[in-house]
C-alpha positions as CSV (number, residue, x, y, z in Angstrom):
1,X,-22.6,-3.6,125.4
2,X,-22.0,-7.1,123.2
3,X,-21.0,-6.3,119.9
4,X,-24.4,-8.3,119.1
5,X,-26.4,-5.6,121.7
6,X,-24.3,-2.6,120.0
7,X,-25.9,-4.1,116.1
8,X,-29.6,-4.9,117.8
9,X,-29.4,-1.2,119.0
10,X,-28.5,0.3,115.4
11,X,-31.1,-1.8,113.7
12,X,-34.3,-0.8,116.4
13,X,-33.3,2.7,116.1
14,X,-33.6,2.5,112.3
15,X,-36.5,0.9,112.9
16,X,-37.9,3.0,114.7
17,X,-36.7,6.3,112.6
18,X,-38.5,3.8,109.7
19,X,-42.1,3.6,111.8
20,X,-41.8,7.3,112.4
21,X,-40.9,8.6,109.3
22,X,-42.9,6.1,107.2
23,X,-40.4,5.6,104.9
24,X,-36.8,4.2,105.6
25,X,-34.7,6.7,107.3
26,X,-32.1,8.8,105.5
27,X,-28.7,9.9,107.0
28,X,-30.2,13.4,107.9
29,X,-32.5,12.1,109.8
30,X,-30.3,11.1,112.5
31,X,-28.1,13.7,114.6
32,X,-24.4,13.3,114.2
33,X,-23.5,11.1,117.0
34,X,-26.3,8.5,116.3
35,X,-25.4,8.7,112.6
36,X,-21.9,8.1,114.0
37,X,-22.5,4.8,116.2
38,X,-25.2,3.3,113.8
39,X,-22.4,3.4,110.8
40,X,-19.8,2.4,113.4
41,X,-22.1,-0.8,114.8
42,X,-23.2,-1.7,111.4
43,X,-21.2,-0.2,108.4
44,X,-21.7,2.3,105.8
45,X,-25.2,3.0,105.7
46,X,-26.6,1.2,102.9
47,X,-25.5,-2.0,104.7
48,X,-27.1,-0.6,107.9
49,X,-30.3,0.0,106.2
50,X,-29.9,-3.8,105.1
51,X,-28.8,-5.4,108.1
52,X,-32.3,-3.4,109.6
53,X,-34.6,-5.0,106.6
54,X,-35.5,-2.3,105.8
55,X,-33.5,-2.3,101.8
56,X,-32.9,-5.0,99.9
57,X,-29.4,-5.8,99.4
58,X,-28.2,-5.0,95.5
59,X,-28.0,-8.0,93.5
60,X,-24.5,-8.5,92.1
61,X,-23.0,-5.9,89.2
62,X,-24.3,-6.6,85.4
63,X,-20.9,-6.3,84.3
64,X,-19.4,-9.1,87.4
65,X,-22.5,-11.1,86.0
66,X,-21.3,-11.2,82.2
67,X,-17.8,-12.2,83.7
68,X,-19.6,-15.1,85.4
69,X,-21.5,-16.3,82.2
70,X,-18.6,-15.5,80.4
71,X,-16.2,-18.1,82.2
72,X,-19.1,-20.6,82.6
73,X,-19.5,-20.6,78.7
74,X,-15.5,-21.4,77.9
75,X,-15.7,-23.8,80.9
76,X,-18.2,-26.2,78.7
């Protein structure tokens, strides 16, 4: 498998899981060697569930976005 196949994979068994479950799939609801390959083909599972659409992807850290602000203000 392409490392693109090996992602596609991960993602349509998440989807599946997803359509299944009715609700996005937790870590438990894999056995440990499709657990295993999904994190290995996509990342830690968060990002997995991401890459799948099926969780939005967290916006960045109040605190980074005070930093940002921050600069921008002493910048003007």
């Amino acid at each position: 498998m392409t490392p693109e196949e090996k992602k596609n994979w991960a993602k349509e068994k998440l989807r599946k899981k997803r359509d299944e479950l009715g609700r996005p799939p937790k870590k438990e609801d894999f056995d440990g060697a499709t657990r295993s390959r999904i994190k290995a083909f996509l990342g830690p599972w968060h990002r997995a569930l991401e890459a799948a659409g099926l969780r939005e992807a967290k916006k960045a850290d109040k605190k980074e976005g005070a930093k940002e602000n921050s600069l921008e203000e002493t910048k003007k």
